[in-house]
C-alpha positions in Angstrom: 125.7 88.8 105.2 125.7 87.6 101.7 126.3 90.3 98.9 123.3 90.2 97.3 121.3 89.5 100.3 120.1 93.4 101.3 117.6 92.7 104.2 113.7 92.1 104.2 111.7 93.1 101.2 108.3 92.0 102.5 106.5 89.3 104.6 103.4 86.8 103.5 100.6 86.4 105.1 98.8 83.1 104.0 95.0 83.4 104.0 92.0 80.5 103.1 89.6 83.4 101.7 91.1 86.5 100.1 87.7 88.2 99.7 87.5 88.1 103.9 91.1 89.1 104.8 90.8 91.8 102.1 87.7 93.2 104.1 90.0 92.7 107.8 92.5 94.5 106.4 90.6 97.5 104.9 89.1 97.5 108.4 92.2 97.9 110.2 93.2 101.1 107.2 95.4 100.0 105.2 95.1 100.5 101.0 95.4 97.3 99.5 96.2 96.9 96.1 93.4 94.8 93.6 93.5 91.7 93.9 96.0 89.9 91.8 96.4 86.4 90.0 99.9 85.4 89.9 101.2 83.4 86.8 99.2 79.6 86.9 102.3 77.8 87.7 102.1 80.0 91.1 98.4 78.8 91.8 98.4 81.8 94.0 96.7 85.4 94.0 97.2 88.3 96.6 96.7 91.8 97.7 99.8 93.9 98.5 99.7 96.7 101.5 102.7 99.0 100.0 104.7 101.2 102.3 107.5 103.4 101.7 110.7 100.7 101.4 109.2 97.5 102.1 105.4 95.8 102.0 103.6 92.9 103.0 100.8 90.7 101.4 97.6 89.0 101.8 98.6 85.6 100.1 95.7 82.9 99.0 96.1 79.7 96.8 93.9 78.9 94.1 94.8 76.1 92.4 97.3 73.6 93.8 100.7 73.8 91.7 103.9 72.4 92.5 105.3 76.0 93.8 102.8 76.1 96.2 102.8 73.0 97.6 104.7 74.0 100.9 101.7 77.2 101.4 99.1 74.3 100.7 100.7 72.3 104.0 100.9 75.8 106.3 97.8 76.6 105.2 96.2 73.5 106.3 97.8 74.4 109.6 96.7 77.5 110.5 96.1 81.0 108.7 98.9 83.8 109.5 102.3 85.1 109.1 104.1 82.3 107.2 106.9 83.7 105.0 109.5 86.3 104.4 111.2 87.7 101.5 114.0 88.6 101.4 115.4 92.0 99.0 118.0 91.5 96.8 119.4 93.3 93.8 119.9 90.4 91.6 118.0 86.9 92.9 120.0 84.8 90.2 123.3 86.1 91.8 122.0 85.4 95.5 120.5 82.0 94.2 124.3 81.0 93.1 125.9 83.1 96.7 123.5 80.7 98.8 124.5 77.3 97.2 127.9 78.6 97.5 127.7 78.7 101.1 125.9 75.4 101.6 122.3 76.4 101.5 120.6 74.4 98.4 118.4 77.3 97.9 116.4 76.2 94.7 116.5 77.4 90.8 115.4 80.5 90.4 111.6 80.9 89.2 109.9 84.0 87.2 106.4 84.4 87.3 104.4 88.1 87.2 101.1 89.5 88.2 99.1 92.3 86.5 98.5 95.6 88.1 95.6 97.4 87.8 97.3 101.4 87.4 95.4 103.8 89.0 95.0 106.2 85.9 93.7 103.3 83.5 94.9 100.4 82.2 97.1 97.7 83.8 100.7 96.4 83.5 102.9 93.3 84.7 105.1 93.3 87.6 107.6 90.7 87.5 109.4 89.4 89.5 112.4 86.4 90.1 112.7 83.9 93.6 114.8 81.5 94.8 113.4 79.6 97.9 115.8 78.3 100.8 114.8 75.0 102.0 112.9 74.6 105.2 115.7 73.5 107.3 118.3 76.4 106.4 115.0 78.6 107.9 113.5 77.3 112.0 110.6 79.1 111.8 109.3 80.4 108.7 109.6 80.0 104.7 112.3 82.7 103.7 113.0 83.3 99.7 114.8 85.4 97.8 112.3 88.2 96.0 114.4 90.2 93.1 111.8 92.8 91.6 112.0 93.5 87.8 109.3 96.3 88.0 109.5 98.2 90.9 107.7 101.0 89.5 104.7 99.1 89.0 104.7 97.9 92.0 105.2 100.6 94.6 102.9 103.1 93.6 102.1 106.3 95.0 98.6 105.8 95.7 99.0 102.6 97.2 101.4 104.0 100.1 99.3 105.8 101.5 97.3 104.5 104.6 94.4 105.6 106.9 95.9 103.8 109.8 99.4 106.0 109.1 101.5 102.9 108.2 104.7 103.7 107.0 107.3 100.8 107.0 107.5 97.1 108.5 109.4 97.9 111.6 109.8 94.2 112.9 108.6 90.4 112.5 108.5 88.2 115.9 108.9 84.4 115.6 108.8 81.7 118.4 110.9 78.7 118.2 111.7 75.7 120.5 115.4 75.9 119.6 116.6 79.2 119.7 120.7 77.6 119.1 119.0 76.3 116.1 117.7 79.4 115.4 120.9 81.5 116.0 123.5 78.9 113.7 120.9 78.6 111.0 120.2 82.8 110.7 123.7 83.1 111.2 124.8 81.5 107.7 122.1 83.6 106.1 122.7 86.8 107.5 126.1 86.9 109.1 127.2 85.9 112.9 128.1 88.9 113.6 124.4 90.0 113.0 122.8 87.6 115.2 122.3 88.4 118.9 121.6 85.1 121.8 120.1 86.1 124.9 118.4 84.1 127.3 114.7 83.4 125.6 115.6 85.0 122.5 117.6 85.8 119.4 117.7 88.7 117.6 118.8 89.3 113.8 119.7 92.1 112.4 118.8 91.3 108.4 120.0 95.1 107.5 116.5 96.3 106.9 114.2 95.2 109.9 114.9 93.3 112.6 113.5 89.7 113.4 113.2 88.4 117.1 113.0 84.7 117.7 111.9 83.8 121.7 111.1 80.4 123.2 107.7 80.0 122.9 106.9 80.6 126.5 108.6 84.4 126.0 105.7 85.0 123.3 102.9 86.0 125.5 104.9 88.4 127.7 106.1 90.4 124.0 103.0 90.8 123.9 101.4 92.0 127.5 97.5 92.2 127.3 97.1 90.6 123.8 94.7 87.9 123.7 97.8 85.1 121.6 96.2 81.7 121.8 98.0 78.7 121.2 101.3 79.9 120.5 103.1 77.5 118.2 106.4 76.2 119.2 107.8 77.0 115.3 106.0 79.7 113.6 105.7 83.1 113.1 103.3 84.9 115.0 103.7 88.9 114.8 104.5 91.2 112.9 105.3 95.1 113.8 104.7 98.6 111.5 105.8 102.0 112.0 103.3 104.7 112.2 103.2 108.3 111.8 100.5 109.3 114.5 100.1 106.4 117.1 97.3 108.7 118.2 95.7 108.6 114.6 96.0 105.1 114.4 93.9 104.1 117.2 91.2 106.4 116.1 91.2 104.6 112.6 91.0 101.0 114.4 88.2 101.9 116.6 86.0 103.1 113.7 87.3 99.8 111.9 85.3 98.1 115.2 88.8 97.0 116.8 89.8 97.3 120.4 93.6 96.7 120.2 95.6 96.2 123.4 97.6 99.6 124.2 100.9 99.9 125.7 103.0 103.0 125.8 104.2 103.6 122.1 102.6 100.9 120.6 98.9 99.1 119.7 98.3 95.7 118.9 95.4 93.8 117.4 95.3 90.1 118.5 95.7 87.0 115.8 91.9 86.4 116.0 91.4 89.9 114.5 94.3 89.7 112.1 94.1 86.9 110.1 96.1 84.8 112.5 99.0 87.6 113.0 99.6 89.7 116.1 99.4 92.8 114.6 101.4 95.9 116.4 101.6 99.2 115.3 104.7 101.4 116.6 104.3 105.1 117.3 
């Protein structure tokens, strides 16, 4: 793994109305923060679900802008689990690790969002990415997040859930190419990190775990769940940890959700979910 390369920071969730996932979501228990316009260059506003290390977003585009161009064209695809970022302790220094290693990752852009405190008043969190180019990446758009304001973002009151949601715990992908898959993650994260088995690979990012499988592996990760078209490259799932698998299940019944139940673990299909296969891990 690259130096300044420290895992997953959070995942990105690409919606057409922000005012409709933000009800889903509420639904399902989670906090989200206010909604959020980022800098106009983005074109993009969201609504972050905060955990305890890591978070994920409900991202929507609002003007198109050159930086968004390549969320315009998934978008226009289908809604869902489109991105992950990826933590780092100085995006800059990753940015310059990356091109060293043959990945034209691109320059690095700031940009910010304000944040509605809790107490009163509101502040900017800021932040610097560096995106990898779709074909260092099979399956998804990965970037590089460094946070300048971490205190604004991860707020107390925003980590804590009805549904008991504590931490992303895994992201499933599907891809026709899983050699691809492996020599592509592999330069990112390390060989040694990167597991090949039959219909799937499996990385180990250092944070949470993502698991490619050839698209007809999809349904059978997910045994009762309702998938649809699975998509030969995409994202489709994502996972959380919870602290009362029990708990959870009565907070996504009252929400009006039925979610499929295997031992240890409940999942809401993409229909429900704004395009994602949503699990939740006891």
């Amino acid at each position: 793994m690259l130096r300044h390369i420290l895992g997953v920071d959070h995942t990105v969730i690409m919606v057409a109305d922000l005012d409709a996932a933000q009800r889903t979501y509420e639904r399902l228990g989670f906090t989200l923060s206010p909604r959020a316009r980022h800098s106009a260059h983005m074109g993009t506003a969201n609504h972050t679900i905060m955990l305890g290390r890591d978070y994920f977003e409900l991202l929507g585009v609002l003007a198109p802008t050159e930086q968004n161009a390549n969320w315009r064209r998934r978008l226009a695809e289908r809604e869902g689990l489109h991105g992950i970022a990826l933590a780092t302790d100085d995006a800059e220094k990753a940015q310059a690790e990356l091109k060293g290693s043959g990945i034209a990752a691109s320059e690095a852009v700031r940009f910010s969002r304000p944040v509605d405190l809790p107490k009163g008043g509101t502040k900017e969190a800021a932040f610097v990415v560096t995106k990898l180019p779709e074909e260092a990446t099979p399956g998804g758009v990965l970037f590089v997040c460094g946070h300048l304001t971490r205190d604004v973002v991860w707020l107390p009151e925003l980590q804590r859930h009805a549904n008991g949601a504590m931490a992303l715990a895994e992201v499933v992908m599907a891809h026709k190419d899983l050699d691809a898959v492996a020599a592509a993650y592999g330069r990112i994260f390390g060989r040694e990190t990167v597991t090949r088995v039959a219909d799937r690979v499996t990385v180990a990012t250092g944070t949470i775990p993502l698991t490619v499988l050839a698209p007809g592996a999809v349904p059978g990760r997910y045994p009762g769940v309702a998938m649809g078209k699975v998509p030969e490259i995409g994202i489709v799932g994502m996972a959380v940890s919870v602290g009362d698998l029990a708990q959870t299940g009565q907070c996504l019944a009252k929400g009006g959700f039925k979610p499929a139940a295997v031992p240890g673990r409940l999942t809401v299909p993409p229909s429900a979910a704004c395009g994602v296969a949503f699990e939740f891990r006891g």
